[in-house]
Gaussian input, Z-matrix of N, CA and C with variables (Angstrom, degrees):
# hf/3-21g

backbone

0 1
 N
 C     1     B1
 C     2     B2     1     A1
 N     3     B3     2     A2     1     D1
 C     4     B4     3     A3     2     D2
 C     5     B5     4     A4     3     D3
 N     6     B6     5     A5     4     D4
 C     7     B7     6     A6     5     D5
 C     8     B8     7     A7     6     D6
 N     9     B9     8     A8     7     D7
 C    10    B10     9     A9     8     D8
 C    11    B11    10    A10     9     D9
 N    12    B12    11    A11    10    D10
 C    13    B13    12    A12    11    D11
 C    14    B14    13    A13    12    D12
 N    15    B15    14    A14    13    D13
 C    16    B16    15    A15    14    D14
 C    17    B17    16    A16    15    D15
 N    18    B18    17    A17    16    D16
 C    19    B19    18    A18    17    D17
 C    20    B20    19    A19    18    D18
 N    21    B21    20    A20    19    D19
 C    22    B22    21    A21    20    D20
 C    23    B23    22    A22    21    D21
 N    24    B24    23    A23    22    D22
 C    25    B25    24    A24    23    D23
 C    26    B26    25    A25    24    D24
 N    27    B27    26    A26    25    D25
 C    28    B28    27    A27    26    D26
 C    29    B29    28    A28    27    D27
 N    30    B30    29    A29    28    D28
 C    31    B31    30    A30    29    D29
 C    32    B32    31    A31    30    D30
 N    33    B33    32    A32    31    D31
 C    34    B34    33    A33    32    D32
 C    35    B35    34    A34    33    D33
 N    36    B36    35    A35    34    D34
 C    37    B37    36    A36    35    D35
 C    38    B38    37    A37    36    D36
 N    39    B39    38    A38    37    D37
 C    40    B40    39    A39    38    D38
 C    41    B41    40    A40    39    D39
 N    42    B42    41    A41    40    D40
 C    43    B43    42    A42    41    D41
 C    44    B44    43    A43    42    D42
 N    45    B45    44    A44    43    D43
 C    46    B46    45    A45    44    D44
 C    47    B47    46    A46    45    D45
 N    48    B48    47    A47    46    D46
 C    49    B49    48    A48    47    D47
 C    50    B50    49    A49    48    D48
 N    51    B51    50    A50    49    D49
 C    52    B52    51    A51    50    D50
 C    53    B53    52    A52    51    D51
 N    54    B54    53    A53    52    D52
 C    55    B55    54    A54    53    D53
 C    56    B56    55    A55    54    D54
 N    57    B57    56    A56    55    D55
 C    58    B58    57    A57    56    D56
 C    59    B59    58    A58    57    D57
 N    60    B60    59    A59    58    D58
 C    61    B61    60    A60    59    D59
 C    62    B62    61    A61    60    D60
 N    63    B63    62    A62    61    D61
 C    64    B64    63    A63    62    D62
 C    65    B65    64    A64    63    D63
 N    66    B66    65    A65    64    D64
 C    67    B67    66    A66    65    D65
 C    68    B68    67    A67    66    D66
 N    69    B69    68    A68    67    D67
 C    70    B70    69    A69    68    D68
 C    71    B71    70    A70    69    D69
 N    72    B72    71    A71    70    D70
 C    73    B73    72    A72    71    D71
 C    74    B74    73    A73    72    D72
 N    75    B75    74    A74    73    D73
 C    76    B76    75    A75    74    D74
 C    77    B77    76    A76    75    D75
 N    78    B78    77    A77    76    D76
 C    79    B79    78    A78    77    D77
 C    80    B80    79    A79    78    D78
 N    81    B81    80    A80    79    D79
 C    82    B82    81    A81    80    D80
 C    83    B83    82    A82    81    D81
 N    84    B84    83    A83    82    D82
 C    85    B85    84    A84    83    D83
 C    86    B86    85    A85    84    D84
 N    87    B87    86    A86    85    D85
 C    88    B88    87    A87    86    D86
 C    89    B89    88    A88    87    D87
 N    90    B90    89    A89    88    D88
 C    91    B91    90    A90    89    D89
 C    92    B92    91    A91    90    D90
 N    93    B93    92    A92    91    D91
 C    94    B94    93    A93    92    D92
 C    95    B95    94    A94    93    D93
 N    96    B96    95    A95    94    D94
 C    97    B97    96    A96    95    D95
 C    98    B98    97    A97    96    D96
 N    99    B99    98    A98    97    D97
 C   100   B100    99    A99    98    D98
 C   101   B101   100   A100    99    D99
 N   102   B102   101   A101   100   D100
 C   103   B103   102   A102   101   D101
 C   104   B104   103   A103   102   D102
 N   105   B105   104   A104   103   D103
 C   106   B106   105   A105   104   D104
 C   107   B107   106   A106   105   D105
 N   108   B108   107   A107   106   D106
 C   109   B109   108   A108   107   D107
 C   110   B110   109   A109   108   D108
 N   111   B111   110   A110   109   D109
 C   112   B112   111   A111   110   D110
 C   113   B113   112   A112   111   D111
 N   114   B114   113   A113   112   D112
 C   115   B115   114   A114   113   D113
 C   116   B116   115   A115   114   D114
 N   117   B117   116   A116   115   D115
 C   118   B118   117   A117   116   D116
 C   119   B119   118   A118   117   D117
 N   120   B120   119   A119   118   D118
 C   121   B121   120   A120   119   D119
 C   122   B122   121   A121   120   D120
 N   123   B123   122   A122   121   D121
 C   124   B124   123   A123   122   D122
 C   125   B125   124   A124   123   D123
 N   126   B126   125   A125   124   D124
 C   127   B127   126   A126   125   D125
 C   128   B128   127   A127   126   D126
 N   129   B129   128   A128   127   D127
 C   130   B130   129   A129   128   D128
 C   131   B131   130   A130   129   D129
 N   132   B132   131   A131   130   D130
 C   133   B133   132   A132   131   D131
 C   134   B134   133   A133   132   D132
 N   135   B135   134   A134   133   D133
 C   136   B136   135   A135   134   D134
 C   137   B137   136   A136   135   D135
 N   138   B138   137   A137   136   D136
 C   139   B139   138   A138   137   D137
 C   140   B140   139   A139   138   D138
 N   141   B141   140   A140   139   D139
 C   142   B142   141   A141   140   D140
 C   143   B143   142   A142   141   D141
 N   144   B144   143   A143   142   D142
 C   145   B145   144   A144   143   D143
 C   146   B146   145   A145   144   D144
 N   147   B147   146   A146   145   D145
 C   148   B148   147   A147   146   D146
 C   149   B149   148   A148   147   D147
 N   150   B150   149   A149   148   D148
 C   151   B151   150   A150   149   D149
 C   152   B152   151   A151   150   D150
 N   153   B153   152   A152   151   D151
 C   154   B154   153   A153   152   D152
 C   155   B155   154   A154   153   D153
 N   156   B156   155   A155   154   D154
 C   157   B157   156   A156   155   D155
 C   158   B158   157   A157   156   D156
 N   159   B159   158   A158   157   D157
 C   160   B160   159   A159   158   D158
 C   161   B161   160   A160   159   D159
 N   162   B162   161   A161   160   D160
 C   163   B163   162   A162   161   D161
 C   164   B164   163   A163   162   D162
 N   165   B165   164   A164   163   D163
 C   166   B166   165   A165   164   D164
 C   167   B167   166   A166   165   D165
 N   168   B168   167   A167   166   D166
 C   169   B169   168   A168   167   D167
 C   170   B170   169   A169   168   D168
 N   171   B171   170   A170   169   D169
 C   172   B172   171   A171   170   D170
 C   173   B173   172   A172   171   D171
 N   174   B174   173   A173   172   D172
 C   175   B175   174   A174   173   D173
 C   176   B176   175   A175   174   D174
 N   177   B177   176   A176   175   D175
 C   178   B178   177   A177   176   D176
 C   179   B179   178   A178   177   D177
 N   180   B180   179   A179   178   D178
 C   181   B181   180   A180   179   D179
 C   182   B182   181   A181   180   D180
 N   183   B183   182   A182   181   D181
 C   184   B184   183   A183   182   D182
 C   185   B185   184   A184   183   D183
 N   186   B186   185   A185   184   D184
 C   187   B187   186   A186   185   D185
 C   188   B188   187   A187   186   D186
 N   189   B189   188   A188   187   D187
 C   190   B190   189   A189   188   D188
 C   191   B191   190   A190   189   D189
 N   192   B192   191   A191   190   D190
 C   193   B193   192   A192   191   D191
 C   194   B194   193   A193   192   D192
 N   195   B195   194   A194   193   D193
 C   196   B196   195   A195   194   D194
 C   197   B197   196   A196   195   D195
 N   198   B198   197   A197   196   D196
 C   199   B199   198   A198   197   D197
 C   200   B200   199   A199   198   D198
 N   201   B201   200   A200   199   D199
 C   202   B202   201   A201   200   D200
 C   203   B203   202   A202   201   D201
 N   204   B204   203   A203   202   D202
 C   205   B205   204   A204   203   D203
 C   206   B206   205   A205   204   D204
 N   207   B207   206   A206   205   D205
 C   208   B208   207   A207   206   D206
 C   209   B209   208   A208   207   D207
 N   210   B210   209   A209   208   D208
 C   211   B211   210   A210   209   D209
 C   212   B212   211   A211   210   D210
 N   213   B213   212   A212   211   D211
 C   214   B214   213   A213   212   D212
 C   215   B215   214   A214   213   D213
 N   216   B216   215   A215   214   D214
 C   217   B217   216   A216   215   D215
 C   218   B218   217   A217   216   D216
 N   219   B219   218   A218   217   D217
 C   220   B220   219   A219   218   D218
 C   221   B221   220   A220   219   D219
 N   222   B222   221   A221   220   D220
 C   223   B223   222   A222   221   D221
 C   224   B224   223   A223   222   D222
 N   225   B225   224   A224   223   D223
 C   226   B226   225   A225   224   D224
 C   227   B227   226   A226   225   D225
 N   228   B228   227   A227   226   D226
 C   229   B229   228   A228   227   D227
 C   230   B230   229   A229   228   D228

   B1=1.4428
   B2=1.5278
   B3=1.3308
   B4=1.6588
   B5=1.8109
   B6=0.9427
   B7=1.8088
   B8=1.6293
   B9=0.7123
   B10=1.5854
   B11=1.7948
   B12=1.6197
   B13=1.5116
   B14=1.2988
   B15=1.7185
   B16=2.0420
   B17=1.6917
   B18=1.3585
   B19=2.0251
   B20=1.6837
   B21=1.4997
   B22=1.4260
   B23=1.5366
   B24=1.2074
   B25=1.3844
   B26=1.3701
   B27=1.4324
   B28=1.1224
   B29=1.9678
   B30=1.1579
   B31=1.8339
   B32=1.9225
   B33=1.3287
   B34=1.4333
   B35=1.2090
   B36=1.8052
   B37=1.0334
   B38=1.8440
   B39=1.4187
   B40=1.0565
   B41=1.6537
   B42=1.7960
   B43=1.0285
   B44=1.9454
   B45=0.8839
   B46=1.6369
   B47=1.4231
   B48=1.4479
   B49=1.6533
   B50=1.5095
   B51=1.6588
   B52=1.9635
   B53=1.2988
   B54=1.5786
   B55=1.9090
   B56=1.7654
   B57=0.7863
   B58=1.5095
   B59=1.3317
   B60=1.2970
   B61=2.0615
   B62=1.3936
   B63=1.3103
   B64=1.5412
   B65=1.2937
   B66=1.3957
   B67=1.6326
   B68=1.0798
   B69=1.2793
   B70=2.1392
   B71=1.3720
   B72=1.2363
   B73=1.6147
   B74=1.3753
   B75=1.4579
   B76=0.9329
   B77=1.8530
   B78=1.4565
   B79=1.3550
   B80=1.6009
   B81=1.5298
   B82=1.3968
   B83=1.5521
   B84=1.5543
   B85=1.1822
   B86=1.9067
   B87=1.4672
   B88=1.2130
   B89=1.5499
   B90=1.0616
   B91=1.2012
   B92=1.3064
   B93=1.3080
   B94=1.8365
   B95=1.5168
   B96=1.2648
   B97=1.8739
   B98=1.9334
   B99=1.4401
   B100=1.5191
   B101=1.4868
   B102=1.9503
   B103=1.6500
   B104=1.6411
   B105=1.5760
   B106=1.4438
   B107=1.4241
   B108=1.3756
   B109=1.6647
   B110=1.2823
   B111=1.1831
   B112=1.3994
   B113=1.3899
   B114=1.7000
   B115=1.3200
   B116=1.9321
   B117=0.7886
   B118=2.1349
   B119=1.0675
   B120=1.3895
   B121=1.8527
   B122=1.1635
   B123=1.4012
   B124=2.2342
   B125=1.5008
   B126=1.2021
   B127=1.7746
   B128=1.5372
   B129=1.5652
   B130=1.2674
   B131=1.5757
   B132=1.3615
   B133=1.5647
   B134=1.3353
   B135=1.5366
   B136=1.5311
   B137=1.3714
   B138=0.9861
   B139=1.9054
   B140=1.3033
   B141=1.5951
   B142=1.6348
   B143=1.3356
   B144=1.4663
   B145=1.7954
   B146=2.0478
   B147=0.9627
   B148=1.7750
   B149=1.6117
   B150=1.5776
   B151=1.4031
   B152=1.2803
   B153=1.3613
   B154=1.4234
   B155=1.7619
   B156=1.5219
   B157=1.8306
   B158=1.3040
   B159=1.4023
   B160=1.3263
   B161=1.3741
   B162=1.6591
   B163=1.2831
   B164=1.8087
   B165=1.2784
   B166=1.6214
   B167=1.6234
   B168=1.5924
   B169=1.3138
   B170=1.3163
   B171=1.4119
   B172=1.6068
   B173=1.9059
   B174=1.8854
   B175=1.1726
   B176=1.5689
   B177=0.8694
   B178=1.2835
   B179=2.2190
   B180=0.9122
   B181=2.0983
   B182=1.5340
   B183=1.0251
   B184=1.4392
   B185=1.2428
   B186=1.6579
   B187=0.8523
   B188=1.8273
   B189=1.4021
   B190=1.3821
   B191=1.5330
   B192=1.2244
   B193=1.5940
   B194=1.3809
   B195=1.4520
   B196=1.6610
   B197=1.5447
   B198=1.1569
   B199=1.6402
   B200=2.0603
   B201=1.4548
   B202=1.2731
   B203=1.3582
   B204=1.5610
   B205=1.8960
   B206=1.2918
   B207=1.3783
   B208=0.8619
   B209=1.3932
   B210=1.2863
   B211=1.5246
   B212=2.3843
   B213=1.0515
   B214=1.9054
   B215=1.6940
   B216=1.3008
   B217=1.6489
   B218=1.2079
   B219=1.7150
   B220=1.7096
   B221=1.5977
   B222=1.7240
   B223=1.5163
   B224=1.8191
   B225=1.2899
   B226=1.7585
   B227=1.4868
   B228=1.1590
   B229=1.6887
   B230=1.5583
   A1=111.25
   A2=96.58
   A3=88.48
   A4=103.01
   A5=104.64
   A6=129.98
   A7=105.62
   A8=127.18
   A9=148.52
   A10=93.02
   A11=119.41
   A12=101.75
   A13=139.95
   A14=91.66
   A15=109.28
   A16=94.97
   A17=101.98
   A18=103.32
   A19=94.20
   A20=108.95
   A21=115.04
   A22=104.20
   A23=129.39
   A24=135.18
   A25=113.67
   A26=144.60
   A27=145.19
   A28=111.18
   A29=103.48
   A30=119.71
   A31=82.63
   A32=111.04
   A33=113.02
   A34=120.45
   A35=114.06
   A36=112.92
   A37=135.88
   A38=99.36
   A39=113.66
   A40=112.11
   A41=98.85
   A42=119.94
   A43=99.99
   A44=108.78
   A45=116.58
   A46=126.85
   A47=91.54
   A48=97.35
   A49=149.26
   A50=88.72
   A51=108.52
   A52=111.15
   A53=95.71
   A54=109.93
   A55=99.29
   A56=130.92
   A57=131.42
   A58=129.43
   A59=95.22
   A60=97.20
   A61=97.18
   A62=136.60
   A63=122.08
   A64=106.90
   A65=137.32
   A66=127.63
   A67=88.91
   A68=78.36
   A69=108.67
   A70=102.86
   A71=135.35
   A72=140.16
   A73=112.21
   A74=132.33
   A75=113.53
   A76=103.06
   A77=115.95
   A78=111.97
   A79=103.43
   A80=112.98
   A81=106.65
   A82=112.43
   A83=121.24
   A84=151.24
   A85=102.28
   A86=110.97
   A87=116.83
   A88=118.82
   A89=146.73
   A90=144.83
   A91=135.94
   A92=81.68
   A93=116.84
   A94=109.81
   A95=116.02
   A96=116.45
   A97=83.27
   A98=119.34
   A99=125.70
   A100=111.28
   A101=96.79
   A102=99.59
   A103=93.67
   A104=112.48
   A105=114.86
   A106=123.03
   A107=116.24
   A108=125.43
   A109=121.87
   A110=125.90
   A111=130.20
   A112=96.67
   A113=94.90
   A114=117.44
   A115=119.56
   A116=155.22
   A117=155.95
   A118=102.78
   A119=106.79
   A120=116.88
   A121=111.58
   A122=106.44
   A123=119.51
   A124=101.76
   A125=97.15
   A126=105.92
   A127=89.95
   A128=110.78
   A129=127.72
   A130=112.52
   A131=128.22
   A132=115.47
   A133=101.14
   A134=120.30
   A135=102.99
   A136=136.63
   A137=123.59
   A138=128.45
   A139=90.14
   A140=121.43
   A141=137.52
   A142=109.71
   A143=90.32
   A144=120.17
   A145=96.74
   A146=87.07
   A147=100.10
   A148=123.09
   A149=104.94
   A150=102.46
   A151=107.60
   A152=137.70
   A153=149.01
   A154=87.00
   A155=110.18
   A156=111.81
   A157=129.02
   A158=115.73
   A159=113.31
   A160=128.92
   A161=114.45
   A162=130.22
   A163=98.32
   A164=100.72
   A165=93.08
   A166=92.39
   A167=124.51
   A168=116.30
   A169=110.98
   A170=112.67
   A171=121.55
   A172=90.85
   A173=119.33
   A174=129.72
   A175=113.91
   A176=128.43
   A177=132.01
   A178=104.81
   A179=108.07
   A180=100.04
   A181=98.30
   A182=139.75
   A183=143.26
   A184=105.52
   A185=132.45
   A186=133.52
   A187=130.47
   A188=118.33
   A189=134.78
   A190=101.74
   A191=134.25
   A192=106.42
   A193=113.14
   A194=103.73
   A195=97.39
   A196=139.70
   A197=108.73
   A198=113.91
   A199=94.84
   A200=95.14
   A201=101.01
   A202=144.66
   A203=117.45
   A204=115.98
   A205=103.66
   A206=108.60
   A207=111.94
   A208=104.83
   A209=145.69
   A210=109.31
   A211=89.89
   A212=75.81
   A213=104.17
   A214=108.07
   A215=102.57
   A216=102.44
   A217=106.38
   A218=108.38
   A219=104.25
   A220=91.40
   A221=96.50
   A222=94.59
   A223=81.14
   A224=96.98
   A225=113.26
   A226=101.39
   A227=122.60
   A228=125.78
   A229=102.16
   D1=-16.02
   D2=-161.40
   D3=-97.67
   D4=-9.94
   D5=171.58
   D6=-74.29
   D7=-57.64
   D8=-177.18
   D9=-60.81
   D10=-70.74
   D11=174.95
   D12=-54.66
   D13=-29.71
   D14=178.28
   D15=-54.57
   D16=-43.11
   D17=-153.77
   D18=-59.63
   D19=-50.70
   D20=-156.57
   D21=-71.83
   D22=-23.48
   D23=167.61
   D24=-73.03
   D25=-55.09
   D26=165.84
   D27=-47.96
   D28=-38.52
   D29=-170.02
   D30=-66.65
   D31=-68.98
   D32=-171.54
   D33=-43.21
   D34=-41.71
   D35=173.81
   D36=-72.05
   D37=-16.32
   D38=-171.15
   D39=-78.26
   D40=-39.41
   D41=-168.30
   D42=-67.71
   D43=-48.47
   D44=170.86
   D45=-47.06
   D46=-40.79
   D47=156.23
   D48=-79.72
   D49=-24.20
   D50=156.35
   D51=-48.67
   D52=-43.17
   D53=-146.59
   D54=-84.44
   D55=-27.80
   D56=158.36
   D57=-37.44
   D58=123.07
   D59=178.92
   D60=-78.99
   D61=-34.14
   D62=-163.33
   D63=-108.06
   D64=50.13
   D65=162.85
   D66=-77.26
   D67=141.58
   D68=174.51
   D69=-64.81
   D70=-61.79
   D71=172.57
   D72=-25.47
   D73=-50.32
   D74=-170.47
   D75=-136.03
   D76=39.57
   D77=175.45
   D78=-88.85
   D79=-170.84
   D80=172.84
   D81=-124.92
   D82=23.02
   D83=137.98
   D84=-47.76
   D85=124.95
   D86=155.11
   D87=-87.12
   D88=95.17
   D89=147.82
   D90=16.10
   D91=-90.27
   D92=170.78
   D93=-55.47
   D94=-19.70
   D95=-160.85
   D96=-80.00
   D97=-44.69
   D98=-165.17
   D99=-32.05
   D100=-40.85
   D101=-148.40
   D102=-113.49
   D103=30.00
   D104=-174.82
   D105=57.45
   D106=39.59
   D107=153.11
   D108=-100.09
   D109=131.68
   D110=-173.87
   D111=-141.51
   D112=131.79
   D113=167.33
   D114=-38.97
   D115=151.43
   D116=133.92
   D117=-62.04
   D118=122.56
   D119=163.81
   D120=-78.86
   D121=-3.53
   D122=-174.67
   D123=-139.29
   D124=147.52
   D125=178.51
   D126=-88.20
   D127=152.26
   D128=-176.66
   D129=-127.30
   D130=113.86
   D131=-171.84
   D132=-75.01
   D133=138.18
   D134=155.16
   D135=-80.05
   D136=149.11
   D137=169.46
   D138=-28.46
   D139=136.00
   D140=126.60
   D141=-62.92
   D142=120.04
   D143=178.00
   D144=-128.76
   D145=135.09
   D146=151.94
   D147=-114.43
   D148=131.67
   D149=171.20
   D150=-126.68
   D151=-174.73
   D152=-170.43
   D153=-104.53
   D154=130.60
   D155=142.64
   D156=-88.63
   D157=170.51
   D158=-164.34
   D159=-66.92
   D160=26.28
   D161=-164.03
   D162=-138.23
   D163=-22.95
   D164=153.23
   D165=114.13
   D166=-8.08
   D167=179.98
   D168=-89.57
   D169=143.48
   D170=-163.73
   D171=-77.37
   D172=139.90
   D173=167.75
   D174=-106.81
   D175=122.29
   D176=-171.69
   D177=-101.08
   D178=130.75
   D179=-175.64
   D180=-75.81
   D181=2.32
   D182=159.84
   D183=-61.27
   D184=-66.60
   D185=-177.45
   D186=-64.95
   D187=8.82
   D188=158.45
   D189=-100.92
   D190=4.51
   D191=-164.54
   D192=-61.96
   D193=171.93
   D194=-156.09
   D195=54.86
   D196=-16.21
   D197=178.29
   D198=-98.04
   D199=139.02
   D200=148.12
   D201=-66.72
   D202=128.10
   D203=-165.18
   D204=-129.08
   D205=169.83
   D206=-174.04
   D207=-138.05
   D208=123.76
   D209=-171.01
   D210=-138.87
   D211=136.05
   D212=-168.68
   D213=-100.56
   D214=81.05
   D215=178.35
   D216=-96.48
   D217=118.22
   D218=165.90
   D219=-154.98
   D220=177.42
   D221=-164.08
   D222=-163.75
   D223=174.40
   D224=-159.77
   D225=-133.28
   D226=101.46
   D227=164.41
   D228=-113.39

């Protein structure tokens, strides 16, 4: 029974989301343009920088090329 409610809840939910004029996935609203992101019509290399990780070995962005990063700079004063 409890299989049968999961399905019909997920089905409902899914179905609610087809049925929508404004999903982001497939509206013709950009999103991202709202909060001032805009797509590059050109790929841009970034500067090679090295920093230390939290284990003390120096990372150089050379050494990810091709891999996707992500890098999270913040700090606490």
């Amino acid at each position: 029974m409890k299989v049968i409610r999961r399905f019909s809840l997920y089905f409902l939910g899914l179905s609610l989301i087809l049925l929508t004029d404004g999903f982001p996935l497939w509206g013709a609203e950009d999103h991202l343009a709202k909060f001032g992101v805009y797509r590059l019509d050109q790929e841009i290399d970034a500067p090679d920088f090295t920093l230390s990780d939290l284990k003390g070995t120096k990372r150089s962005l050379t050494d990810f090329r091709g891999s996707f990063i992500m890098l999270n700079f913040w700090a606490t004063w």
